[in-house]
N, C-alpha and C positions, 0 to 999 in steps of 0.2 A: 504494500500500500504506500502512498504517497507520505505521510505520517512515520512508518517503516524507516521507509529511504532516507526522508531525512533527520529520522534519529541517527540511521548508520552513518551516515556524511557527516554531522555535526561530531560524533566520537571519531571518524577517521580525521577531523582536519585538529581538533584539540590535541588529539595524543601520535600524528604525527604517521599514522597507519600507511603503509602502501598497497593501496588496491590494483589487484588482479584483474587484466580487459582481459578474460576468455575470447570476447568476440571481438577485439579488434589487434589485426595482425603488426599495424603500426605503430599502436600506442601497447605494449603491453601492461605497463603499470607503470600507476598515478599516484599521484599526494596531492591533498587538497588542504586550503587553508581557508580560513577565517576571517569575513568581511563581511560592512555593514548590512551588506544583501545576503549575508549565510556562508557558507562553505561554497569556494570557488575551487577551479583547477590551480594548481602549484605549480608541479615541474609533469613529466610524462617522463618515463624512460624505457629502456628496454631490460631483456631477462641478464644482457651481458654486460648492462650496467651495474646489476647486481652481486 
């Protein structure tokens, strides 16, 4: 649900999480941060940035 989501987003961008794109082959995984509008995109990287 929409409520769901963005509990999840607001604990990934406070504690700094990096989420897994299964479905996108060019972003694999994100970090989002914390702005007046809520949890935005941060950085994108790949699996061999990590």
């Amino acid at each position: 649900t929409l409520e769901e989501r963005t509990r999840i987003f607001n604990e990934a961008a406070d504690n700094g999480y990096h989420l897994f794109l299964e479905h996108d082959a060019s972003n694999e995984i994100c970090t989002l941060q914390q702005t007046e509008k809520g949890p935005r995109l941060d950085r994108t990287l790949s699996l061999n940035d990590m």
